[in-house]
C-alpha positions in Angstrom: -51.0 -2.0 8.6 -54.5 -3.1 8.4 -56.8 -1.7 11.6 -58.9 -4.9 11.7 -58.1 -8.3 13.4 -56.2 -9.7 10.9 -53.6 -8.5 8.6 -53.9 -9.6 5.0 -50.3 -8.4 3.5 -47.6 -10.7 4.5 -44.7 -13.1 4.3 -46.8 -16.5 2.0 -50.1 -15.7 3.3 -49.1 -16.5 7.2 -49.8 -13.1 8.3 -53.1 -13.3 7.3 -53.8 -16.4 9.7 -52.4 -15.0 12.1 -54.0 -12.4 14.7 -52.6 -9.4 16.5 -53.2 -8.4 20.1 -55.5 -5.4 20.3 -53.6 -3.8 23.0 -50.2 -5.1 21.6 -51.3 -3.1 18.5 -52.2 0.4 19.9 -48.8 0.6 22.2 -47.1 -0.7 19.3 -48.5 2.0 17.1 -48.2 4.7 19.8 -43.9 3.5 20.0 -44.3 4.0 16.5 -45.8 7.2 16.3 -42.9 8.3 19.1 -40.0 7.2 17.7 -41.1 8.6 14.4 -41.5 11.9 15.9 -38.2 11.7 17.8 -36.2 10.6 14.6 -38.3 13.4 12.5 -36.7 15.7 15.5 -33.7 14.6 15.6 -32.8 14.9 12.1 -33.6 18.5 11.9 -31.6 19.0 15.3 -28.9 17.2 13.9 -28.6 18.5 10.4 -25.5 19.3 9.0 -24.1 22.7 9.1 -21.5 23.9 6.7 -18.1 23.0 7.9 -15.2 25.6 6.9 -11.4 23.5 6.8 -8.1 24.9 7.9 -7.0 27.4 5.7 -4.0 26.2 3.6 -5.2 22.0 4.0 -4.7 20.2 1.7 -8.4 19.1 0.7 -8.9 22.6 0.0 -6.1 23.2 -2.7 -7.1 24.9 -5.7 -5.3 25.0 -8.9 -5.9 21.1 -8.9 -7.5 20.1 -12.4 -7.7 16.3 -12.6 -7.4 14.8 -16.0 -7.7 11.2 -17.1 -5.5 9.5 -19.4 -3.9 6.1 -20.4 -0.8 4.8 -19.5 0.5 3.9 -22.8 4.2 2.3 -21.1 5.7 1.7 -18.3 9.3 1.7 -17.2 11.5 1.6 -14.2 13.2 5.1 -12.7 16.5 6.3 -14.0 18.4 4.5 -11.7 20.8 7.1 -9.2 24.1 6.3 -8.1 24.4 5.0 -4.5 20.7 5.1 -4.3 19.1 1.6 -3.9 17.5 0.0 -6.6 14.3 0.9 -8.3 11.4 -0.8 -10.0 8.9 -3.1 -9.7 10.8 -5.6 -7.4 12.5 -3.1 -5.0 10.8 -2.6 -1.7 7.9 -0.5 -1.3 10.1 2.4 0.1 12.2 2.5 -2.6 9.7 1.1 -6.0 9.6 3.6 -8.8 8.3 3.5 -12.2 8.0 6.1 -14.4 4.3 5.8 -17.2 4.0 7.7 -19.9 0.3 8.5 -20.1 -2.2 9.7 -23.2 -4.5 12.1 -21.9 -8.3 11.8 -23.2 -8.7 15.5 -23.4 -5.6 16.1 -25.5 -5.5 13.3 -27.9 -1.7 12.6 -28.8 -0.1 14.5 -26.2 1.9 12.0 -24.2 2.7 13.5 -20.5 5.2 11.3 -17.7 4.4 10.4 -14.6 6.0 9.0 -11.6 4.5 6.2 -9.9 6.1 6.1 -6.3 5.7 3.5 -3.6 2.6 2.0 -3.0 1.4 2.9 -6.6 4.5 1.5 -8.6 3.3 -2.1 -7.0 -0.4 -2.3 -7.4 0.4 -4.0 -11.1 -0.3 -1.2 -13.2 -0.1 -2.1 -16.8 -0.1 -0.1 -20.5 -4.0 0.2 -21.3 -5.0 1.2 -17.3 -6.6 4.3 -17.5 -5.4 7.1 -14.4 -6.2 10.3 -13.3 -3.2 12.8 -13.1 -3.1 16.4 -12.5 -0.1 18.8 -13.5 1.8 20.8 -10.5 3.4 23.8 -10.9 6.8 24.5 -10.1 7.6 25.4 -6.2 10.8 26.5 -4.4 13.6 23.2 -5.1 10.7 21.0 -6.8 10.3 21.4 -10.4 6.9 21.6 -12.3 5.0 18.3 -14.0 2.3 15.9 -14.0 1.6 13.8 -11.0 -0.2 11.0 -10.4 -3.8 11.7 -8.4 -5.6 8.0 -8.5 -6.4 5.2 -10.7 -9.4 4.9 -12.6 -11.2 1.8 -11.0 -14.9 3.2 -11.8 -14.9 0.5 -15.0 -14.4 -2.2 -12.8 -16.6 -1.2 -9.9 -19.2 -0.7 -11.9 -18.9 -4.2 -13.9 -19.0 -5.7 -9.3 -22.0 -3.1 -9.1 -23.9 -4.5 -11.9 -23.1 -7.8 -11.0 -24.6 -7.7 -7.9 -27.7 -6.0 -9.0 -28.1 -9.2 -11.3 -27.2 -11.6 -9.1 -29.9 -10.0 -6.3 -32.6 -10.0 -9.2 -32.4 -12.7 -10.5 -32.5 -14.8 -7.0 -34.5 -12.5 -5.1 -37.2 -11.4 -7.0 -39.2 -8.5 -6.1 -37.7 -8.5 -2.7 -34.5 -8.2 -4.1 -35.3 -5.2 -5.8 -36.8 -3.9 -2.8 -33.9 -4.7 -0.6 -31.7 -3.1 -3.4 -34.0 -0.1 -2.6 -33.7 0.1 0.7 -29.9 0.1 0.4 -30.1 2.7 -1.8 -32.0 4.6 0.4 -29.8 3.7 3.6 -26.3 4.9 1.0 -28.8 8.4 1.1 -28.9 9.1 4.9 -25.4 7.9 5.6 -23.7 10.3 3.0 -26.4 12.6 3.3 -27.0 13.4 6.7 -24.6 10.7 9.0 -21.2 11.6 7.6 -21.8 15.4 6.9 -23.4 15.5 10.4 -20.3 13.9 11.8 -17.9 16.2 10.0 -19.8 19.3 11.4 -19.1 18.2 14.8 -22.8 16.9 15.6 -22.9 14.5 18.6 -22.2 11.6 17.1 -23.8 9.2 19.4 -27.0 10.8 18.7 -25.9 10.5 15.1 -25.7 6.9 14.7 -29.0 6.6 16.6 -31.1 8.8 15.0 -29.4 8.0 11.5 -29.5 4.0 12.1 -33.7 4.2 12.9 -34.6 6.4 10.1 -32.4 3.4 7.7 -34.7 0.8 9.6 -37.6 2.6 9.1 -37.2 2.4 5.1 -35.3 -0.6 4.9 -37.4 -3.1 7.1 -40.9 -1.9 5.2 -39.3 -2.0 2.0 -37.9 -4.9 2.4 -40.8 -7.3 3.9 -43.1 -5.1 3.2 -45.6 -3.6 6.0 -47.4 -5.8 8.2 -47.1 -6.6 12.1 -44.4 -8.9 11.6 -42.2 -6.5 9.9 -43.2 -4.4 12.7 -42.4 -6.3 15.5 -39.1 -6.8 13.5 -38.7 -3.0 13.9 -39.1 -2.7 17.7 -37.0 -5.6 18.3 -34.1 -4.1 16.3 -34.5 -0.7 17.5 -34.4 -1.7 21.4 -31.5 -3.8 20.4 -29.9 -0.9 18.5 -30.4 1.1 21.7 -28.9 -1.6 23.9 -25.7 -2.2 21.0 -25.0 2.0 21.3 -24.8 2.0 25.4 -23.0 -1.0 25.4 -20.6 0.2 22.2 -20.2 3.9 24.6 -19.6 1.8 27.9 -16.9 -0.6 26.4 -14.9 2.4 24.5 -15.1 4.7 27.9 -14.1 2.0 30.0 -11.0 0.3 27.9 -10.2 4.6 27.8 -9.9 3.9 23.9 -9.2 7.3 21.9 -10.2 6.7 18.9 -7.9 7.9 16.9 -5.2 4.9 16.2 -5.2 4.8 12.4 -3.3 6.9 9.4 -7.3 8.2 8.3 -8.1 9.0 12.1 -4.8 11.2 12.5 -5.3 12.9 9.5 -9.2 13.7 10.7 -7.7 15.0 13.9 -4.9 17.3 11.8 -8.0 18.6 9.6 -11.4 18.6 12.5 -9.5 18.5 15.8 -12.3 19.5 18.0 -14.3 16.0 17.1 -15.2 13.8 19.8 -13.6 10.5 18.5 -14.4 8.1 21.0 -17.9 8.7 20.2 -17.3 8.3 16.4 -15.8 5.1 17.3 -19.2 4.1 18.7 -20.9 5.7 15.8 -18.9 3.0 13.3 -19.6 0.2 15.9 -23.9 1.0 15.9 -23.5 1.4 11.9 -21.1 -1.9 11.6 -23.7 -4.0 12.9 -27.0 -2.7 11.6 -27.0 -4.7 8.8 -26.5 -8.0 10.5 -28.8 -7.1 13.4 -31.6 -6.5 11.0 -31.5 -9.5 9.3 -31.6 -11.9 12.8 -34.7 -9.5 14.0 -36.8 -10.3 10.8 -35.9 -13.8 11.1 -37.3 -14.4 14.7 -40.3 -11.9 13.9 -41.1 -14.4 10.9 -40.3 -17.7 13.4 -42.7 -16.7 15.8 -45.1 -15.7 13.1 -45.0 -19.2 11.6 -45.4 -21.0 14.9 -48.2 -19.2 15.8 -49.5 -20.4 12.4 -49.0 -24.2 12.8 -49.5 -24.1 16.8 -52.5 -21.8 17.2 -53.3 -22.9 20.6 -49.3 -22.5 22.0 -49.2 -20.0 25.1 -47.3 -17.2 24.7 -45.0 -18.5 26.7 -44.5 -21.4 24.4 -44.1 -19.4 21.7 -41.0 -17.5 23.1 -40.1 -20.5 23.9 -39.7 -22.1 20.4 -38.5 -18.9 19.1 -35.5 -18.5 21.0 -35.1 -22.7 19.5 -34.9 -21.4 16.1 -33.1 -18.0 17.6 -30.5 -20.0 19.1 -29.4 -21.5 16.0 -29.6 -18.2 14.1 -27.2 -17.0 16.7 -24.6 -19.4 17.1 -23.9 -19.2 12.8 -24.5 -15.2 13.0 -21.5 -15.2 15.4 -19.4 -16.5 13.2 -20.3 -14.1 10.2 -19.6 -11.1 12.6 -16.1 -12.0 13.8 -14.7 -12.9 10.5 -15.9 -10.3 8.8 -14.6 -8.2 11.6 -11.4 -10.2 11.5 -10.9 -9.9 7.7 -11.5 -6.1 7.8 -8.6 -6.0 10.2 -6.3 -8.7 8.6 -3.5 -6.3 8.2 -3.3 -5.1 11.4 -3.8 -8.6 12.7 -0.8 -9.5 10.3 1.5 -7.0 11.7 1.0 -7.2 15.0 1.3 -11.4 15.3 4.8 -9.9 14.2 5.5 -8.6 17.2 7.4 -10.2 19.9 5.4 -9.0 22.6 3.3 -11.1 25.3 -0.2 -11.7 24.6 -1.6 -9.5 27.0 -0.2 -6.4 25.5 -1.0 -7.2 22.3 -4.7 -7.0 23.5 -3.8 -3.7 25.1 -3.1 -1.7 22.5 -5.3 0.9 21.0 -5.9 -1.2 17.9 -6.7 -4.1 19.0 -8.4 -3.1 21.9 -10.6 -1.4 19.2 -11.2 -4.3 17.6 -12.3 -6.4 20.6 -14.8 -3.9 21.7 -16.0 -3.1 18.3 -16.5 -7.1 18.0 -17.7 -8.0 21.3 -20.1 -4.6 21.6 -22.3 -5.8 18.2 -22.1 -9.7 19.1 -23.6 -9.1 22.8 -26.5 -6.3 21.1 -26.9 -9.0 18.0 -27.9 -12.4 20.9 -29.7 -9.9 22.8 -31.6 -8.8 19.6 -33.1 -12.6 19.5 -35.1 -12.4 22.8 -36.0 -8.9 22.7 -37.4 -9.5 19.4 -39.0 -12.7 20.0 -40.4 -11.4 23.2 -42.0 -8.3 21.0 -43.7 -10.6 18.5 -44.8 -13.3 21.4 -46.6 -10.4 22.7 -47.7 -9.0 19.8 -49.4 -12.0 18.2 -53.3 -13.0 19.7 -53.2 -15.2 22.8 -54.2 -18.9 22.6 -57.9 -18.8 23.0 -57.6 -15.7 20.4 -55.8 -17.1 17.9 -58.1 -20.4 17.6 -58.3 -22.5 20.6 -57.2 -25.7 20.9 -56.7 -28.0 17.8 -55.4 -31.1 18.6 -52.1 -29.6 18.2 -48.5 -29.9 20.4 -45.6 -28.4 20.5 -43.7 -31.7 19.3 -46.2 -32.0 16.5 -44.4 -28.6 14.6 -42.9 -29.3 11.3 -44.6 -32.9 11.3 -48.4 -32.1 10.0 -49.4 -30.7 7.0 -53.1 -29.5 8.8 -53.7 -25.8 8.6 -55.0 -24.1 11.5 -58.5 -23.0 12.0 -59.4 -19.4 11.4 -60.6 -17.3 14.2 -63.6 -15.6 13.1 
């Protein structure tokens, strides 16, 4: 950021016509310099100690050797008498199919392997490539090779590279930058959120310091560094603050647990001593990060470009027409935070619609009480995010008189002329 009166690196020049308040600039500096610190702080206060698992669990079986392979055929179980039916079209209890696979490190040798339940539906085909592992004989089960996961790196990677080109070749520079920054952000969260979490670090304080250090890098990366971008930053950060006590406030209140799903019960059989309502608020804070960024850039940038074509707007006016252009932002954002809560949660919603229960304690239970809060907890931080962060840059920006006196120009006139506004020398 430059120290002078103007900035020159910006969004198409604007920033660069545009001046900054020289009080608004040293607190904003200052709340930079402390939140830096604090975040510096709380990542070595937070770090992640070693965590040691139940002896005898699972995850730390040894004797385990994966091995990948093709399924070379596939064919239904031997069929038992009096036992139901097997194969592709039995129910999921009761599908079995048995695959003969290749394995890549012993060309030729041709092992089976029984694909059970869930597996034996997901359309598995000759050519899919698996990874099995082979089991030892134990007390009534006899030895072989089972089945540990399919292979799906090939086509994740082809949706990976995809992406990358898609972002590239639309975006540009920024694109690469914002593929960058979410780079960086996939760093802290399997580097120092998750392991943190797993070690039993307080995972409110988690998801706060974690969440500013991925603003920090993404945001400047992003839009590049400039008072805007800035003013972008404090706005999502006081909104982030605001998103975590509301996210704690709903979860205590509605006396949620935390722990209403098969991966949450298994986390309480393997790290008991967790504090699960607070990882619940920890995925709420992270859930809407993303989204929460992107409407505090966008009202940063509005009030940027009024101040631009309305140079002698108060800064009252200017809050004003930024919460215009917010509003819109808002009432569309909405919409992409529900649904994508909604279709993350389609099964449950599917099963419990099911149910022949009234509404009111369908709402009730722990899942979809979760949901609710989880929904409702981002949506009120994301409107709040819109005046907070138009408030920031309304201040932030020069006053009227600063920024160029009066040119002729009104409120009404926005959008409709094509004159550019005088430089303040």
């Amino acid at each position: 950021m430059s120290g002078g009166h103007r900035h020159h690196h910006g969004h198409d020049g604007v920033d660069a016509d545009v001046r900054v308040s020289r009080t608004a600039r040293l607190a904003t500096l200052v709340l930079l310099a402390v939140v830096a610190a604090i975040t510096m702080a709380g990542l070595v206060w937070l770090w992640p100690t070693e965590r040691v698992l139940p002896e005898g669990s699972v995850l730390t079986a040894e004797g385990i050797v994966p091995v990948r392979g093709q399924i070379t055929s596939i064919e239904p179980c031997p069929a038992v008498p009096g036992a139901p039916a097997t194969g592709p079209d039995a129910g999921v209890q009761h599908a079995c199919l048995v695959a003969e696979v290749e394995l890549d490190r012993r060309a030729g040798e041709l092992v089976d392997v029984e694909l059970v339940g869930v597996t034996a539906w997901s359309g598995l085909q000759p050519g899919d490539g698996v990874h099995v592992a082979e089991v030892g004989a134990t007390e009534g089960v006899p030895g072989g090779w089972s089945l540990i996961t399919v292979d799906r790196i090939p086509v994740l990677a082809i949706f990976t590279v995809l992406f990358v080109v898609a972002v590239l070749v639309v975006a540009g520079r920024k694109g690469f930058f914002g593929l960058l920054g979410l780079v960086v952000s996939g760093v802290v969260l399997f580097g120092f959120m998750i392991p943190a979490l797993t070690s039993g670090q307080p995972a409110v304080w988690v998801a706060i310091v974690g969440s500013t250090a991925i603003m920090f890098v993404v945001l400047y990366l992003a839009h590049g560094v400039s008072w805007r971008t800035t003013s972008a930053f404090v706005g999502t950060w006081l909104s982030l603050l605001v998103t975590t006590g509301l996210g704690a406030l709903g979860v205590s209140m509605a006396r949620l647990s935390g722990i209403s799903s098969e991966e949450s019960l298994a986390l309480t059989n393997l790290l008991g001593d967790l504090d699960f309502p607070d990882i619940l608020t920890c995925g709420l804070v992270i859930a809407g990060l993303g989204v929460l960024n992107d409407v505090t850039i966008t009202q940063a940038s509005s009030v940027w470009e009024v101040r631009a074509a309305g140079p002698h707007l108060s800064r009252g006016q200017l809050f004003a027409s930024g919460m215009r252009i917010g509003r819109d932002h808002i009432a569309s954002t909405i919409y992409t935070i529900v649904f994508a809560y909604a279709g993350a949660a389609l099964s449950l919603l599917l099963l419990l619609s099911l149910y022949e229960q009234p509404l009111n304690l369908l709402l009730s239970t722990e899942q979809f009480s979760e949901e609710i809060i989880r929904t409702l907890g981002s949506g009120i931080g994301l409107v709040l995010s819109v005046p907070l962060t138009t408030g920031v840059a309304a201040l932030t920006v020069a006053g009227a008189a600063a920024a160029g006196g009066g040119s002729g120009w009104d409120v009404a006139d926005f959008g409709t002329k094509a004159r550019r506004p005088r430089r303040a020398i």
